[in-house]
N, C-alpha and C positions, 0 to 999 in steps of 0.2 A: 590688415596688411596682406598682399597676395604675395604667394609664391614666387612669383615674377618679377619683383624689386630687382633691381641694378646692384651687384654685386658691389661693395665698399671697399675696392682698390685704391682710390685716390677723390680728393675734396676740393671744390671751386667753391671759394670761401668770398662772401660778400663782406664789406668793411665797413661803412658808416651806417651806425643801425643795429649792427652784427657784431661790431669787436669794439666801438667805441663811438661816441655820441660827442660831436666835435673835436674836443683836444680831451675828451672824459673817457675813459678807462669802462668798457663793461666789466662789471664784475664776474671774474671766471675768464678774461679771453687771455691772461698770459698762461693759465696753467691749460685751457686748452691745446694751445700751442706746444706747450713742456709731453702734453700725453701724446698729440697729434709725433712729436719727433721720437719717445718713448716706443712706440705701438709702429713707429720706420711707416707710417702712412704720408705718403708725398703732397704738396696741396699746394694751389697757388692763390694767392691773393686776388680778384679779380674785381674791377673798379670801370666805374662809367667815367669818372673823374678824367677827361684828356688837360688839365689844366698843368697837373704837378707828371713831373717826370717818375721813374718807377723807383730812383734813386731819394726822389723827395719824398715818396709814398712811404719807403723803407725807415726813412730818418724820421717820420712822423712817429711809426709805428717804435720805433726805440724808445724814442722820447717818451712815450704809455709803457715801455716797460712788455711790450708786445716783440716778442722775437721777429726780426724782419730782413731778410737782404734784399737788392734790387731783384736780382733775379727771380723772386718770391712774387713779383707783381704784374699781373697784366692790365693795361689801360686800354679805355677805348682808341684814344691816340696809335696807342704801338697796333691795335684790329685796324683800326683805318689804315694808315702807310704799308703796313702788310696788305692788305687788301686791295687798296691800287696798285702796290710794286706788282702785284699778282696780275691783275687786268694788263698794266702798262709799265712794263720795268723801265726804272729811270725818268717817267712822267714827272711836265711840268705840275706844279702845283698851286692858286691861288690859297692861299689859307687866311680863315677870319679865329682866331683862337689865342694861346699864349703859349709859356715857351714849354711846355712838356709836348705839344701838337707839333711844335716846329723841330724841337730836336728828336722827336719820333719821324715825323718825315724824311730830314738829311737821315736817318739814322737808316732807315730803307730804301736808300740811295736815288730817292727824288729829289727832284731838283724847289727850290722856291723861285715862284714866279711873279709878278707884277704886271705883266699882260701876255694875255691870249695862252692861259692855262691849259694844259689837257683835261685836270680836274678840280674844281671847287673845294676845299674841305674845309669845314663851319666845326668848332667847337662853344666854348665857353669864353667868355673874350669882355673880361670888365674894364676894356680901355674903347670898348670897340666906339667905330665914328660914321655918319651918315655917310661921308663918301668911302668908306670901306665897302661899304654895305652897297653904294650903290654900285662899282664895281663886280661886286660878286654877282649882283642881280643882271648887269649888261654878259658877263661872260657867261653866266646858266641859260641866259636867253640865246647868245650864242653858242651852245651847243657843249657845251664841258659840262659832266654830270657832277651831280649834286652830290656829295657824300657828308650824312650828318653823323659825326661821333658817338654822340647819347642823346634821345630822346626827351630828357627831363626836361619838364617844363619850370619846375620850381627848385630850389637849392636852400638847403636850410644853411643859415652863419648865423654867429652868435647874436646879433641883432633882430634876428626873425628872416622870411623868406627872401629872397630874391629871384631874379628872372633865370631862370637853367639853360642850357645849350637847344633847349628844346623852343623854348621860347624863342629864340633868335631864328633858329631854324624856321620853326612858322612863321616869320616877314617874310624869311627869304622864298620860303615856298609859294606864299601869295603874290609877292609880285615878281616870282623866278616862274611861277607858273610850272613847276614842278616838284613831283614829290621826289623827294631823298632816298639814297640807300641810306638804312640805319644802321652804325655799326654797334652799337651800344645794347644791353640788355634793356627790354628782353628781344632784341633780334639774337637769332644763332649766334651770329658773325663772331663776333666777339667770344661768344664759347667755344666754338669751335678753333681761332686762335687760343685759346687759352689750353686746352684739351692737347691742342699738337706740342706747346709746350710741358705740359706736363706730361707727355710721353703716354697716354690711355686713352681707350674709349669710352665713350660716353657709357656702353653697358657696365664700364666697371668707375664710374663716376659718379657720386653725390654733389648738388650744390648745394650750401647752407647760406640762407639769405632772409632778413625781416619785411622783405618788400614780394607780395604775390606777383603784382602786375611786373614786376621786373626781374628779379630772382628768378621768383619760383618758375612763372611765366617763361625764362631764357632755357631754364634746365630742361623742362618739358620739352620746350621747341627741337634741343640738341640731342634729349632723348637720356637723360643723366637721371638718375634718382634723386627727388625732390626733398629737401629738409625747412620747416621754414621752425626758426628764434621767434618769439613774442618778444622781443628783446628791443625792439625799435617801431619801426612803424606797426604795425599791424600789432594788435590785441587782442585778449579774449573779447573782449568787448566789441572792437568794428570787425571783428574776423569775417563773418556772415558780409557785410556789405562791402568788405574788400576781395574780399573770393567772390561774389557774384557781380564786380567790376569787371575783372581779371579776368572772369572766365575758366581759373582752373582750383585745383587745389592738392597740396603739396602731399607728397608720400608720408609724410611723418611730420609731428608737430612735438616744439619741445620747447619749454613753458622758458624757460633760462639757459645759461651753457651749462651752468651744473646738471641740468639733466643731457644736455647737447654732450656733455663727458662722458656721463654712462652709456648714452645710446649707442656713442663710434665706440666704447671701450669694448659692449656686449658686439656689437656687428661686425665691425673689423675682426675681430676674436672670433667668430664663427665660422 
């Protein structure tokens, strides 16, 4: 560990992977929660997920018995609508996604459009339909840029994988003949929304996350101190071949949250 680790003021905490494995409970992430409110360390929940609103994320995370308010949660949804209101306040918006995308957008007082958008925005979209898609593909050819939510190309559900927002994304890229701003980890974007919500800087911010290539990957980029769980994707076992995917590797490694407890208990405390 170097001297030069990012102070532990505040935590961007990843969620499927990291605090619970579909509707399943990790073991350890309510009473981290309990020390996280115990030890007055502030933390937001932060999700590639544009699908569920932050209201839905909150109700999920009850339902596990995981302390949660909406305000607890940032989406890639609410990074996107923030991010064009930011380019273009009150921009029209074509969107391909579902209703956490769409009540994120009114919610940043863009407009929904049906033709001739200022900007495209593609999420997750399990209704979606050939001529949606070909719409989106005529308006990115004419000229409204491309904003993709999250990069994931695959989605775990209880059934096994499915297509992610990422996958979608790549039609539209190959016959939009353009690449996407990504607002989704591991782009910044999305941390750096989150960051402004939780009132810090990145020097005094950790993110704890089971994913390198996205997690860990996002923290780095925004310049946060990196934490990564064995707790979901990533193992003792594929660690080596998923860090030399990724290209990075995390400040700190912690086998479960029981150790992930003592770590913020000793740090924070310092």
């Amino acid at each position: 560990m170097g001297h030069n680790l990012p102070e532990m003021r505040g935590l961007l905490i990843d969620l499927d992977g990291t605090l619970y494995h579909g509707t399943r409970r990790i073991e350890g992430a309510d009473a981290l929660l309990r020390k996280l409110k115990e030890l007055n360390l502030p933390y937001r929940f932060v999700t590639n997920n544009s699908s569920a609103t932050p209201g839905d994320v909150a109700e999920r995370l009850n339902r596990m018995d995981i302390p949660a308010e909406a305000q607890d949660v940032c989406t890639s949804a609410q990074a996107a609508a923030e991010y064009v209101a930011s380019v273009k306040p009150g921009a029209t918006v074509f969107v391909i996604g579902e209703a956490g995308l769409r009540a994120a957008i009114e919610e940043a007082g863009l407009r929904l459009t049906e033709e001739q958008p200022d900007f495209v925005i593609q999420g997750i979209d399990r209704e979606l339909s050939y001529s949606r898609l070909s719409l989106a593909v005529r308006y990115i050819h004419g000229g409204a840029p491309f904003i993709l939510t999250n990069p994931d190309l695959l989605l775990p559900s209880e059934g096994g994988l499915m297509p992610g927002a990422g996958s979608i994304g790549a039609m539209l890229q190959a016959a939009g003949g353009k690449e996407p701003i990504v607002i989704g980890k591991p782009s910044s974007i999305l941390m750096d929304y989150s960051l402004k919500q939780l009132g810090l800087p990145a020097s005094d911010t950790w993110v704890i996350g089971d994913n390198l290539a996205t997690d860990i990957a996002a923290g780095r980029a925004s310049g946060c101190g990196t934490l990564l769980v064995l707790t979901g994707l990533t193992t003792e076992q594929n660690y080596k071949h998923y860090s030399e995917r990724a290209g990075c590797e995390p400040d700190k490694i912690c086998r479960n949250l029981d150790e992930l407890i003592s770590y913020i208990t000793e740090t924070a405390n310092s």
